[in-house]
PQR file with spaces between the fields and no chain letter, atoms N, CA, C, O and H, PARSE charges and radii, in Angstrom:
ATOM       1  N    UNK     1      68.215   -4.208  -30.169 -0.4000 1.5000
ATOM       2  CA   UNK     1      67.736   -3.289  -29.197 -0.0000 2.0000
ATOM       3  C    UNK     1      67.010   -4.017  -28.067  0.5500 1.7000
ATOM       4  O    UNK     1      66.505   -5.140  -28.069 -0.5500 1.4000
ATOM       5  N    UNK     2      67.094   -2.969  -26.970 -0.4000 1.5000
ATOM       6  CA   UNK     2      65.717   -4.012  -25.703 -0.0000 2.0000
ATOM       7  C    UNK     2      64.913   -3.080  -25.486  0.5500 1.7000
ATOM       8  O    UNK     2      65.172   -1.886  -25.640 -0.5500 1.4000
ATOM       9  H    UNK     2      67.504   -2.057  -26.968  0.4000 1.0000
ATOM      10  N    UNK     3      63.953   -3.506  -25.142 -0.4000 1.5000
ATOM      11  CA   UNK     3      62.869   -2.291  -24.943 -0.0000 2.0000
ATOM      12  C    UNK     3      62.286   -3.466  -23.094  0.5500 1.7000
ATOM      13  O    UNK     3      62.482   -4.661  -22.874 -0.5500 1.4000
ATOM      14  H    UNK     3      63.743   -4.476  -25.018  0.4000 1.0000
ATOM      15  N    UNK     4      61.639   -2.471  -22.255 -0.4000 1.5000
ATOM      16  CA   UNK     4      61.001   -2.603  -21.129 -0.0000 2.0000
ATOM      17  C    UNK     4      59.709   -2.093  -21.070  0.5500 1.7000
ATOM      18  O    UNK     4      59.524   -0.884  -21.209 -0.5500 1.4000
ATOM      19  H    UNK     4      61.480   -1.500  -22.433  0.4000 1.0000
ATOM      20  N    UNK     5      58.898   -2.778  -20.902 -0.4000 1.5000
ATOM      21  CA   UNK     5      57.880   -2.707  -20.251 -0.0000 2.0000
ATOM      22  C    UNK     5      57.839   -3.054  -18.833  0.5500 1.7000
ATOM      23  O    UNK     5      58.040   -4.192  -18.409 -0.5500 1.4000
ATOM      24  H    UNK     5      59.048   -3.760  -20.789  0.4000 1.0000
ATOM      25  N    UNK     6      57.467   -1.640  -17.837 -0.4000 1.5000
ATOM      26  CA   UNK     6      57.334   -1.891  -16.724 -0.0000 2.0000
ATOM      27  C    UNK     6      55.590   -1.528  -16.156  0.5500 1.7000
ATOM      28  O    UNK     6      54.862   -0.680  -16.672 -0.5500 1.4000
ATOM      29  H    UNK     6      57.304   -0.715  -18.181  0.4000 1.0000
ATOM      30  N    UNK     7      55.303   -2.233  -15.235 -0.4000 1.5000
ATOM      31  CA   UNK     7      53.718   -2.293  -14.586 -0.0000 2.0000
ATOM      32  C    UNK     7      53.709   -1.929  -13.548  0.5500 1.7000
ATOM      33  O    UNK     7      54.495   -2.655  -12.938 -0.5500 1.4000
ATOM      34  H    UNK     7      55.895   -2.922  -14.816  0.4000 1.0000
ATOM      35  N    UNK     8      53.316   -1.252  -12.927 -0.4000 1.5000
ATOM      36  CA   UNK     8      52.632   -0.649  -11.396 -0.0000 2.0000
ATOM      37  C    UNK     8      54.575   -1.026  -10.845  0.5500 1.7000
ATOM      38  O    UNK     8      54.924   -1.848   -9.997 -0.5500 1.4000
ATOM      39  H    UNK     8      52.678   -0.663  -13.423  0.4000 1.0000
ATOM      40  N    UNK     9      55.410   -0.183  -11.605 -0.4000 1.5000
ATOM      41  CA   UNK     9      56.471    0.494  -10.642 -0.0000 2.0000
ATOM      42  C    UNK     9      56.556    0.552   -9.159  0.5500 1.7000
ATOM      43  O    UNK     9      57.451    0.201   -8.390 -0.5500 1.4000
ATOM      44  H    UNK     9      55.127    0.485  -12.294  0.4000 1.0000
ATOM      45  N    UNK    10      55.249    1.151   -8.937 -0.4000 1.5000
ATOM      46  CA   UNK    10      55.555    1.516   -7.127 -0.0000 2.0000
ATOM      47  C    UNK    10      54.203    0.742   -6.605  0.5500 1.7000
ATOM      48  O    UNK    10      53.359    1.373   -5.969 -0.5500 1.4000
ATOM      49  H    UNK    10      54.522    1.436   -9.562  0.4000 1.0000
ATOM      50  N    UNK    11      54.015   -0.814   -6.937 -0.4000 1.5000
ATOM      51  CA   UNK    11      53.111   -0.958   -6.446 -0.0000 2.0000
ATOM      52  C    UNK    11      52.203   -0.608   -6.013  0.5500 1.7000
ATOM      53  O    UNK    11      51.986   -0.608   -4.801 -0.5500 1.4000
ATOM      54  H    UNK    11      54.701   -1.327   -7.454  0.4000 1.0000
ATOM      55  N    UNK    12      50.877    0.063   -7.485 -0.4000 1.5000
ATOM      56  CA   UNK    12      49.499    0.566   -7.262 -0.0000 2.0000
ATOM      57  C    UNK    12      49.873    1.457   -5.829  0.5500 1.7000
ATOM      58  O    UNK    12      49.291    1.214   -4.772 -0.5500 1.4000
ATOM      59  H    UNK    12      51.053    0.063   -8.469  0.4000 1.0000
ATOM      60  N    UNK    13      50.755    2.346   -5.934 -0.4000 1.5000
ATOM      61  CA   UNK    13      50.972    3.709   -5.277 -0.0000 2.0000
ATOM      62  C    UNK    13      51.616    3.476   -3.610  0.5500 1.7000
ATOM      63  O    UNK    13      51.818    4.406   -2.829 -0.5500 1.4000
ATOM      64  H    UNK    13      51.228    2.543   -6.792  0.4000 1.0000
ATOM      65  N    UNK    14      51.897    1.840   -3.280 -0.4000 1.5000
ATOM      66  CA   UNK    14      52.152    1.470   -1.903 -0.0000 2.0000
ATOM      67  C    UNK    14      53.348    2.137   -1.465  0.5500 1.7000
ATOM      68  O    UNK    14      53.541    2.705   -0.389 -0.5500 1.4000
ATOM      69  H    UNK    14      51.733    1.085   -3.915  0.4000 1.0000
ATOM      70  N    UNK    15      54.246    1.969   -2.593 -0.4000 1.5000
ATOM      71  CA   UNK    15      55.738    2.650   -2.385 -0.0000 2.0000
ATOM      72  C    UNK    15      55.468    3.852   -2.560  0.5500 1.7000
ATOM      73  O    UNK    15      56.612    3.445   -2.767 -0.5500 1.4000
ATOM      74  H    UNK    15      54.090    1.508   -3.467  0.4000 1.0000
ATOM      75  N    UNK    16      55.109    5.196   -2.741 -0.4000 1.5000
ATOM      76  CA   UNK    16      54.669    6.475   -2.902 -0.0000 2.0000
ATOM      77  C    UNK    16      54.798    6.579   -1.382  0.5500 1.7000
ATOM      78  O    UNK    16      55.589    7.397   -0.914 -0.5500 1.4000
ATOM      79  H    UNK    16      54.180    5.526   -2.572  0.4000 1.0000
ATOM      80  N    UNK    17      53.980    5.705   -0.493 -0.4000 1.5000
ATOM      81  CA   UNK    17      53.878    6.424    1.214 -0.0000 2.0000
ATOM      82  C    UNK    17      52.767    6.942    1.455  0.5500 1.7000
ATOM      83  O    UNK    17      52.477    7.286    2.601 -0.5500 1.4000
ATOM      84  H    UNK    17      53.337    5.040   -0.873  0.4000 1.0000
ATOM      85  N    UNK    18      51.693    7.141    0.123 -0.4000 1.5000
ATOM      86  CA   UNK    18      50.536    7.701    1.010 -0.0000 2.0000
ATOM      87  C    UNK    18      49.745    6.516    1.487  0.5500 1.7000
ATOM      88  O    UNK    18      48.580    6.911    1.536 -0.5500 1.4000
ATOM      89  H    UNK    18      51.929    6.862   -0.808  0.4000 1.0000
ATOM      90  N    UNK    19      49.802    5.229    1.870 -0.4000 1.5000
ATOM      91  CA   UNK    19      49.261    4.518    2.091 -0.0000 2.0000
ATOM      92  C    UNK    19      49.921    4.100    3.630  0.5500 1.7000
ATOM      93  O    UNK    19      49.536    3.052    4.147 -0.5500 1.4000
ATOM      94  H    UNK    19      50.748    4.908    1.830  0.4000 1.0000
ATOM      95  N    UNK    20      50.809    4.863    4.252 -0.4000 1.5000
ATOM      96  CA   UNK    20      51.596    4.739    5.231 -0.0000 2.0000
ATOM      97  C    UNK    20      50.721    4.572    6.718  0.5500 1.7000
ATOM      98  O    UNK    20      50.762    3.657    7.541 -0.5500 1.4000
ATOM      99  H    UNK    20      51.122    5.715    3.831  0.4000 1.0000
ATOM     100  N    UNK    21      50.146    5.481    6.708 -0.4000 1.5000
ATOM     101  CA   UNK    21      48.933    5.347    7.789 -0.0000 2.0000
ATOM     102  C    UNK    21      47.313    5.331    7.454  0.5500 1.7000
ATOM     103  O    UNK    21      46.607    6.316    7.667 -0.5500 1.4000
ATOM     104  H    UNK    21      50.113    6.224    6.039  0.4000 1.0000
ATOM     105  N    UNK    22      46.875    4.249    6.974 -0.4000 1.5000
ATOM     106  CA   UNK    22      45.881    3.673    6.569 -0.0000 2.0000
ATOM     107  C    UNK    22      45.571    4.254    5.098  0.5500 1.7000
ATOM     108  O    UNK    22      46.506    4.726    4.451 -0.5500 1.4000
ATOM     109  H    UNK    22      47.449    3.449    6.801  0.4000 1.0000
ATOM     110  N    UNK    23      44.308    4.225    4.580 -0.4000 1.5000
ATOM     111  CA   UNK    23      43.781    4.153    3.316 -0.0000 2.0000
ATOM     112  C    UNK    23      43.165    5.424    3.176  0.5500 1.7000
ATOM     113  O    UNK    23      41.996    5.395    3.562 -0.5500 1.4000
ATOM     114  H    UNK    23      43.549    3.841    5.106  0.4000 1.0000
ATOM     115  N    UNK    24      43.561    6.585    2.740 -0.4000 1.5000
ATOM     116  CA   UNK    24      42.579    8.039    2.658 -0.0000 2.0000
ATOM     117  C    UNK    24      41.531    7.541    1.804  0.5500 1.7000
ATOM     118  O    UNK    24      41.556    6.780    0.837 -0.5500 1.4000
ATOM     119  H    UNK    24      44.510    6.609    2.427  0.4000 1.0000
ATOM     120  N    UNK    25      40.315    8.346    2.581 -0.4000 1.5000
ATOM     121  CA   UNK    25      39.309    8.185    1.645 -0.0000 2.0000
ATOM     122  C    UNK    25      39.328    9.211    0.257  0.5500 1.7000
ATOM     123  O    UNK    25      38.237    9.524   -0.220 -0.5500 1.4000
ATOM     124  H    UNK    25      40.295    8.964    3.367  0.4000 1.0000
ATOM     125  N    UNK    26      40.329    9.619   -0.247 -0.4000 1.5000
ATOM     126  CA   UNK    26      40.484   10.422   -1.078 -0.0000 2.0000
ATOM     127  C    UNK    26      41.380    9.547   -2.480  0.5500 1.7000
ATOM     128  O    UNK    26      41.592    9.998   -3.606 -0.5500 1.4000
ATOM     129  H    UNK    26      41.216    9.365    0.140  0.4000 1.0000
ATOM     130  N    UNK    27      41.791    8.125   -1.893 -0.4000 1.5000
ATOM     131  CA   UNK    27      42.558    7.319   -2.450 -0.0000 2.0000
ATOM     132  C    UNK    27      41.831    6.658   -3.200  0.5500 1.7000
ATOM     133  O    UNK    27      40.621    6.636   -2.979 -0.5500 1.4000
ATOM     134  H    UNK    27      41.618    7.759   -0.978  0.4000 1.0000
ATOM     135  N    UNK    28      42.524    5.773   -4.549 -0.4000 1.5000
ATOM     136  CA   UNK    28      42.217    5.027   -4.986 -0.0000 2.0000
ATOM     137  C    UNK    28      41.540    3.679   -4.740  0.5500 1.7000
ATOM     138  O    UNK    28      40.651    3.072   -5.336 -0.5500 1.4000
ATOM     139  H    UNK    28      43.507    5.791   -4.729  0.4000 1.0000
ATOM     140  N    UNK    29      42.285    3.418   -3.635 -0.4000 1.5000
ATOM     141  CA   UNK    29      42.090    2.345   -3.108 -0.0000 2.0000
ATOM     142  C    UNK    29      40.769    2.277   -2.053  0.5500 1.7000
ATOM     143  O    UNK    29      40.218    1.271   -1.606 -0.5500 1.4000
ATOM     144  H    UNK    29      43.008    3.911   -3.150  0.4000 1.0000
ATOM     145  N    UNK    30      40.477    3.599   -1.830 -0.4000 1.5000
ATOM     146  CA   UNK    30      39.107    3.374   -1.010 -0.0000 2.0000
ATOM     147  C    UNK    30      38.219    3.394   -2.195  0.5500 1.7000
ATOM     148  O    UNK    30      37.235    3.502   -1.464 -0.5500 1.4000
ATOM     149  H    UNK    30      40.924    4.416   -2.194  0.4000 1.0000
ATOM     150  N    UNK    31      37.744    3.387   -3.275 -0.4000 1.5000
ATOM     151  CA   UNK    31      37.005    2.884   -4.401 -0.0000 2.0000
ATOM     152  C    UNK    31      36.276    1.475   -3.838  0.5500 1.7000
ATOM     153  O    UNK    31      36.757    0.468   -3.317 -0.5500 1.4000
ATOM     154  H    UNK    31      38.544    3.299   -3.869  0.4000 1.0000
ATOM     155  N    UNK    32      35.621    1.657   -3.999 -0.4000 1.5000
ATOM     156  CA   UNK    32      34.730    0.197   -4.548 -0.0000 2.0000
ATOM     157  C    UNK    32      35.650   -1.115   -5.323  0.5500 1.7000
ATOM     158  O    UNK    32      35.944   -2.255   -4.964 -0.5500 1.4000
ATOM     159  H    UNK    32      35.230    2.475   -4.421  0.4000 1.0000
ATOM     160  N    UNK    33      35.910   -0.326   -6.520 -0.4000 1.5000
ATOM     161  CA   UNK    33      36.694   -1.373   -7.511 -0.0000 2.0000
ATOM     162  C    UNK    33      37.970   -1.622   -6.907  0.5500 1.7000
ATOM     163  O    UNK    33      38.652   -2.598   -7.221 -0.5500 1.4000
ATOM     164  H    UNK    33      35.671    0.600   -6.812  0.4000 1.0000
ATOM     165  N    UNK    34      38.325   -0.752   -6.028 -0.4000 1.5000
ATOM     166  CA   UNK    34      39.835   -1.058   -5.835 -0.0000 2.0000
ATOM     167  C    UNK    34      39.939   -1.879   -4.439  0.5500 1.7000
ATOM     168  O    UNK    34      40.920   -1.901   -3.695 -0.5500 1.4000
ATOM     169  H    UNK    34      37.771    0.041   -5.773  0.4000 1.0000
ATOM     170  N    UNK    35      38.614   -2.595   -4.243 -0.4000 1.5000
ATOM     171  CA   UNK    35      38.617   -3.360   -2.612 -0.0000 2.0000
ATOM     172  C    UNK    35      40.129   -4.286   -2.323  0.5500 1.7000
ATOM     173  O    UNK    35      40.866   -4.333   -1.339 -0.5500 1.4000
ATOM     174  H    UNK    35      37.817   -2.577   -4.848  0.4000 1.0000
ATOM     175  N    UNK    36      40.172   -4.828   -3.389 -0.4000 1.5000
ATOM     176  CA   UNK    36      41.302   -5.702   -3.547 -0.0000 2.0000
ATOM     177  C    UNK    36      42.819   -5.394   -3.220  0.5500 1.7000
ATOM     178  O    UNK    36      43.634   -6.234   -2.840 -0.5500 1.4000
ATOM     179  H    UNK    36      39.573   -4.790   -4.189  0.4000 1.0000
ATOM     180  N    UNK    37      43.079   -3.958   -3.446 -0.4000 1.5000
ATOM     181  CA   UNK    37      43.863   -3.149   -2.704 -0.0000 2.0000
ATOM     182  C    UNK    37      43.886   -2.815   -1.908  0.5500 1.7000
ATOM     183  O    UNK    37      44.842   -3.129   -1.199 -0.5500 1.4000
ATOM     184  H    UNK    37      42.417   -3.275   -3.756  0.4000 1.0000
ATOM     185  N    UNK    38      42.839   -1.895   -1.369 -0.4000 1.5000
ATOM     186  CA   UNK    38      42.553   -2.031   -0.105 -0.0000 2.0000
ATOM     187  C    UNK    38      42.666   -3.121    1.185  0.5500 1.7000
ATOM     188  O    UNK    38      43.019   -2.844    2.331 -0.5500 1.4000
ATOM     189  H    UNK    38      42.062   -1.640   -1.944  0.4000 1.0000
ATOM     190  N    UNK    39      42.288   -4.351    0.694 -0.4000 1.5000
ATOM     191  CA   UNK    39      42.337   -5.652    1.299 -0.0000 2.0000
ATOM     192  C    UNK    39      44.190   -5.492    1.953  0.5500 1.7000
ATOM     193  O    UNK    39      44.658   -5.475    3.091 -0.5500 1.4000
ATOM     194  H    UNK    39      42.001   -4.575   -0.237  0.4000 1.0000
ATOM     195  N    UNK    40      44.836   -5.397    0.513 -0.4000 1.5000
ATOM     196  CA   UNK    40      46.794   -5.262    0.579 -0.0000 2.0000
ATOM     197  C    UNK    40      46.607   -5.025    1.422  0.5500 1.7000
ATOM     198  O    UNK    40      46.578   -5.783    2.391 -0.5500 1.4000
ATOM     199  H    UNK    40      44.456   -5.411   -0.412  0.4000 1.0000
ATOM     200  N    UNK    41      46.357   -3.629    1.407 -0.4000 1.5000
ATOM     201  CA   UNK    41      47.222   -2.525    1.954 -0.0000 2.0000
ATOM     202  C    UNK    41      47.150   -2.998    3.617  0.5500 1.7000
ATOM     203  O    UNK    41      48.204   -3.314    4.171 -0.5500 1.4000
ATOM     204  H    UNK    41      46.381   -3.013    0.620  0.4000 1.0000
ATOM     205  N    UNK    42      45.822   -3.027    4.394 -0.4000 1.5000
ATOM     206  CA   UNK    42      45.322   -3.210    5.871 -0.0000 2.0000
ATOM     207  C    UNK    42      45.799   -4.579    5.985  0.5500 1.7000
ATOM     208  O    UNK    42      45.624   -4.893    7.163 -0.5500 1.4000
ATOM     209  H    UNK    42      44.966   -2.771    3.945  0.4000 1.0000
ATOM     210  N    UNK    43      46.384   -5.682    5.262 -0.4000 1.5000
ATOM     211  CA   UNK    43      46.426   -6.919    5.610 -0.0000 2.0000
ATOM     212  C    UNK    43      47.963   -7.177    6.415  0.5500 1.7000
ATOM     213  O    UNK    43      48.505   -6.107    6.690 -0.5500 1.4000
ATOM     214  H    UNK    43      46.527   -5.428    4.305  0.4000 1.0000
ATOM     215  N    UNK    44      48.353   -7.790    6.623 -0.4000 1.5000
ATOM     216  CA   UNK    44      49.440   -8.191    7.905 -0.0000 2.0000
ATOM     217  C    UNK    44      50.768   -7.774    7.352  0.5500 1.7000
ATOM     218  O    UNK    44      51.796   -7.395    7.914 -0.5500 1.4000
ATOM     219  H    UNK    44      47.913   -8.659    6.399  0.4000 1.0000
ATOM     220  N    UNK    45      50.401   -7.982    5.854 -0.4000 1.5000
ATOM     221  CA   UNK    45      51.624   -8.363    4.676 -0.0000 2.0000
ATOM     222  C    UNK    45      51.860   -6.831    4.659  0.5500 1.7000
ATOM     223  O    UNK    45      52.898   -6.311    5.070 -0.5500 1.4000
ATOM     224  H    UNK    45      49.566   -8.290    5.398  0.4000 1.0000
ATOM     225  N    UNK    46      51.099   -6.344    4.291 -0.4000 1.5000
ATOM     226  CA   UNK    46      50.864   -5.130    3.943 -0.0000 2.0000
ATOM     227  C    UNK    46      51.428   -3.709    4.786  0.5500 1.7000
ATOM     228  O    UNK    46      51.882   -2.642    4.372 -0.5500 1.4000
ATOM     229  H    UNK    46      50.256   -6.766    3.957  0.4000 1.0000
ATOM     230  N    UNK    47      51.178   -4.218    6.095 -0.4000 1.5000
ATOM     231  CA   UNK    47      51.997   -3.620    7.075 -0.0000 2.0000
ATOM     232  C    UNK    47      52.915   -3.661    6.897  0.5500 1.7000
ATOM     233  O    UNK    47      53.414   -2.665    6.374 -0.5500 1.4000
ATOM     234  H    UNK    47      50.809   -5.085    6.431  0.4000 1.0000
ATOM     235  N    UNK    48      53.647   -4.642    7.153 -0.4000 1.5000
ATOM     236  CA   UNK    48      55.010   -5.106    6.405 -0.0000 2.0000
ATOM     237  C    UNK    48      55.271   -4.339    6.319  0.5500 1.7000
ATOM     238  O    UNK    48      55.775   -3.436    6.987 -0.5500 1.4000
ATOM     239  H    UNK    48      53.242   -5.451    7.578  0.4000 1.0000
ATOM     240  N    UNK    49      54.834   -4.619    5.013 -0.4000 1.5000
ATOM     241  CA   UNK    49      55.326   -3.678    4.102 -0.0000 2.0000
ATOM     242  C    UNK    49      55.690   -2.079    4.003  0.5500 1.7000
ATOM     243  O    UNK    49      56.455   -1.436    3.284 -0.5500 1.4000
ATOM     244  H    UNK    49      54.425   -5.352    4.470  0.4000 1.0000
ATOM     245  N    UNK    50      54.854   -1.764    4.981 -0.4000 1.5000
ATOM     246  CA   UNK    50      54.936   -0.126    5.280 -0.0000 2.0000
ATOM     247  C    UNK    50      55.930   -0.261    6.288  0.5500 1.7000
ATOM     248  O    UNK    50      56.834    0.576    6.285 -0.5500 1.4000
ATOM     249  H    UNK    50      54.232   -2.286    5.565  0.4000 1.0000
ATOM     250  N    UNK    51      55.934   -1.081    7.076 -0.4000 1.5000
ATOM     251  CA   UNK    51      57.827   -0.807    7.620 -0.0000 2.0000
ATOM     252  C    UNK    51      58.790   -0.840    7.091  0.5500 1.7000
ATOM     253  O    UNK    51      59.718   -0.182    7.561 -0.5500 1.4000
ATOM     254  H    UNK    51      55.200   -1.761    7.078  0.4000 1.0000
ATOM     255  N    UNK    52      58.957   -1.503    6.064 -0.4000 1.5000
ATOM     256  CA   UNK    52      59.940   -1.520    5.989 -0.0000 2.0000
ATOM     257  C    UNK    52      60.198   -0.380    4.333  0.5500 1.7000
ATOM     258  O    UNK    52      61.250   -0.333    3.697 -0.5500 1.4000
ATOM     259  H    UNK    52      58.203   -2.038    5.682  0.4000 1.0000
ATOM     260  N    UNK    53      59.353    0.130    4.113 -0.4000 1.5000
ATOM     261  CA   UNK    53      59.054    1.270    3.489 -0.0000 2.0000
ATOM     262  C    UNK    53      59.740    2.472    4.203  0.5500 1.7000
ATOM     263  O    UNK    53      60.249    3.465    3.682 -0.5500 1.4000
ATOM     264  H    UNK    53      58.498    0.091    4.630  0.4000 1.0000
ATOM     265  N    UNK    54      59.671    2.267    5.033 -0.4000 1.5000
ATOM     266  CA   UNK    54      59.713    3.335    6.763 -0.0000 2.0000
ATOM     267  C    UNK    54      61.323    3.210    6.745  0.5500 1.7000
ATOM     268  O    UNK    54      62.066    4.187    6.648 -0.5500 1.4000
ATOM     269  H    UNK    54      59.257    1.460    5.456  0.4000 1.0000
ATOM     270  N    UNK    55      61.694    2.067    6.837 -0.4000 1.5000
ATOM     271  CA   UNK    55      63.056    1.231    6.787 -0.0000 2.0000
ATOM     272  C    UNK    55      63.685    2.323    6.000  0.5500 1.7000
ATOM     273  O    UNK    55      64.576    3.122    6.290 -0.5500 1.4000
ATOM     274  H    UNK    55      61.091    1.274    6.916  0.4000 1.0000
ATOM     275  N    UNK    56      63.001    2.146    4.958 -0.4000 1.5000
ATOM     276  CA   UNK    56      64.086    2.900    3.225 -0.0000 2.0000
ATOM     277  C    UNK    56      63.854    4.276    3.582  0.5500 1.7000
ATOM     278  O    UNK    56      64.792    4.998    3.244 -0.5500 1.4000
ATOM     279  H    UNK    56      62.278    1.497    4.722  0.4000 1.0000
ATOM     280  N    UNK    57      63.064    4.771    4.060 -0.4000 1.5000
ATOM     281  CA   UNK    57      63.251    6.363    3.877 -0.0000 2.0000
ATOM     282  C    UNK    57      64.620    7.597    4.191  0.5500 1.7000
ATOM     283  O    UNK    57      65.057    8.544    3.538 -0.5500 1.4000
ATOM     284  H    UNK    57      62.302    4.185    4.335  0.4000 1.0000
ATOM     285  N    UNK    58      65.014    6.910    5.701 -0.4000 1.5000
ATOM     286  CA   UNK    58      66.284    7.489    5.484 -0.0000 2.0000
ATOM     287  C    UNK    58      67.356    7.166    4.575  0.5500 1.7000
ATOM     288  O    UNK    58      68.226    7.965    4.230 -0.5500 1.4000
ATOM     289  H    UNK    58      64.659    6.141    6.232  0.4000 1.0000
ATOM     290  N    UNK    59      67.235    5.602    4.085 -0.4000 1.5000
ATOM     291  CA   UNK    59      68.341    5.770    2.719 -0.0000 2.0000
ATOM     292  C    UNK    59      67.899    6.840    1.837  0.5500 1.7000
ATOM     293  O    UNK    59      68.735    7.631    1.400 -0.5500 1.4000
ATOM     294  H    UNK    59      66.528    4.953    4.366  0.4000 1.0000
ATOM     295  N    UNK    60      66.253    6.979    1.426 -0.4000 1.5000
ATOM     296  CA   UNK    60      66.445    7.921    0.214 -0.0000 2.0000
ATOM     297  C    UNK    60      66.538    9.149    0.534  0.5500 1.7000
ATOM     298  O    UNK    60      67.107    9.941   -0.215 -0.5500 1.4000
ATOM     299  H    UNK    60      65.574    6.336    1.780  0.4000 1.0000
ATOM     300  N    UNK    61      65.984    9.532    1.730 -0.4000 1.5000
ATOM     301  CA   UNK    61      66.818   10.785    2.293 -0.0000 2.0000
ATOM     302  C    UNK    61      68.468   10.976    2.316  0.5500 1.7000
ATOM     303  O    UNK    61      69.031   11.818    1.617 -0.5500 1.4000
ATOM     304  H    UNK    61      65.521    8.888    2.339  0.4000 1.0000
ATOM     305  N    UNK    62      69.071   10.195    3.097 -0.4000 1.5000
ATOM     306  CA   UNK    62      70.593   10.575    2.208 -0.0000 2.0000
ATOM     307  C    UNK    62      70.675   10.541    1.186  0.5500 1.7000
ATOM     308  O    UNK    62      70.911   11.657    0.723 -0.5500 1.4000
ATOM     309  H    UNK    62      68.613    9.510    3.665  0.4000 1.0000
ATOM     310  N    UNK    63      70.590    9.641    0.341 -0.4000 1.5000
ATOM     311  CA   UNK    63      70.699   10.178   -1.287 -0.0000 2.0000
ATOM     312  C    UNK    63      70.302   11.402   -1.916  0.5500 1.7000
ATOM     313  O    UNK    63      70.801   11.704   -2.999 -0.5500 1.4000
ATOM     314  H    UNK    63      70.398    8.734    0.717  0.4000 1.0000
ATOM     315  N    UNK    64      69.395   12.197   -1.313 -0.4000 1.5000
ATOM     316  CA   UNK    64      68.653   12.951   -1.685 -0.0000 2.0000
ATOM     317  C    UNK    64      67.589   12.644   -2.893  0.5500 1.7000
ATOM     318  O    UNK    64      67.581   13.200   -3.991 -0.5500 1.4000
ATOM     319  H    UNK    64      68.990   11.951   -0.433  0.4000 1.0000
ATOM     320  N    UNK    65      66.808   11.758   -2.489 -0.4000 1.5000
ATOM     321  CA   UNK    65      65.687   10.999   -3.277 -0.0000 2.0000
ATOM     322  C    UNK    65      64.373   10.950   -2.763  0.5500 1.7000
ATOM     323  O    UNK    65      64.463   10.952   -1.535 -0.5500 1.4000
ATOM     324  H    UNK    65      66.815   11.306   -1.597  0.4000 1.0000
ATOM     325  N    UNK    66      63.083   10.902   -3.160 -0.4000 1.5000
ATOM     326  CA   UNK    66      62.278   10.444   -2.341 -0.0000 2.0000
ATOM     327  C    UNK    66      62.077    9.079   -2.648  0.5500 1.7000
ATOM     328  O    UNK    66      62.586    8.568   -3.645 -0.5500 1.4000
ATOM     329  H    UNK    66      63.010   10.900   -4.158  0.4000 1.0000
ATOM     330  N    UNK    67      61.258    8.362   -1.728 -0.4000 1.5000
ATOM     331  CA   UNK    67      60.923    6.925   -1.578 -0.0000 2.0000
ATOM     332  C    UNK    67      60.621    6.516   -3.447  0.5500 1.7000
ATOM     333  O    UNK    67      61.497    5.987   -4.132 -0.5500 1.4000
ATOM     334  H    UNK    67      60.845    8.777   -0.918  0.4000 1.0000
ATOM     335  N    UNK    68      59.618    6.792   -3.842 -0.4000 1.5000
ATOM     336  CA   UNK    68      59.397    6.355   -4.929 -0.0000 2.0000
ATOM     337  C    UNK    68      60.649    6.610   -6.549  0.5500 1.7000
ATOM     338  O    UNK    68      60.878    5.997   -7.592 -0.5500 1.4000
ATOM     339  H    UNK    68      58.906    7.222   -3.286  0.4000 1.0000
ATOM     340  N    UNK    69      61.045    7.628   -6.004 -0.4000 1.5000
ATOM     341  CA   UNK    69      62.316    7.652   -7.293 -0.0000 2.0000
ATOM     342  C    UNK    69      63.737    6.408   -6.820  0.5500 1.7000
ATOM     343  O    UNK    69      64.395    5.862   -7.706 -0.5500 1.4000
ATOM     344  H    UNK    69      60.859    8.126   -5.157  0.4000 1.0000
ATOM     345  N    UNK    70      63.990    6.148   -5.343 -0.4000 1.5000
ATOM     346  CA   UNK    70      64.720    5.100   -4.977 -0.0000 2.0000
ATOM     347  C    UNK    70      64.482    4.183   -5.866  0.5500 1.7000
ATOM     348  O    UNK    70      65.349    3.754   -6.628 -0.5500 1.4000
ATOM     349  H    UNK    70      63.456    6.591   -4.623  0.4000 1.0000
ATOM     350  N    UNK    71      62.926    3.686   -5.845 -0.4000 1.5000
ATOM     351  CA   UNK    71      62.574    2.460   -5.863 -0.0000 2.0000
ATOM     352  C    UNK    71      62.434    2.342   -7.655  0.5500 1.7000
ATOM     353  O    UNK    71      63.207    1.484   -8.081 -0.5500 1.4000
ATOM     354  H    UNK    71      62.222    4.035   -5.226  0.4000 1.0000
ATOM     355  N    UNK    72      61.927    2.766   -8.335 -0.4000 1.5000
ATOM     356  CA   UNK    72      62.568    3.175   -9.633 -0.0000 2.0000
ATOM     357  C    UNK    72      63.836    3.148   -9.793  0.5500 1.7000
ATOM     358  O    UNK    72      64.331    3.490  -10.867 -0.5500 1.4000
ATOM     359  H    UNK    72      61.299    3.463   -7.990  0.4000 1.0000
């Protein structure tokens, strides 16, 4: 048999999209403990990253998917 263990799937919630236009203070990531995320998310990389997040959305829109079940 195989078995999987998978960890932060959608990258600590980056791929989800609510991190698309900055950090809600309602988020995890505006925590205290979660500075380190926070750091991600606003950092250069991190942007990035939300483009090209941006990038994928109309693929998972044709599919009829949202962003985070794509990426799964």
């Amino acid at each position: 048999g195989v078995g999987a263990m998978t960890w932060s799937p959608l990258a600590c919630g980056i791929i989800s999209g609510k991190y698309g236009n900055g950090v809600p203070e309602s988020s995890r990531a505006a925590l205290k403990c979660y500075q380190w995320l926070k750091e991600k998310i606003i950092s250069e990389e991190g942007r990035k990253q939300q483009v090209k997040l941006k990038d994928l959305s109309p693929i998972a829109e044709r599919l009829g998917c949202t962003l985070p079940q794509l990426a799964v």
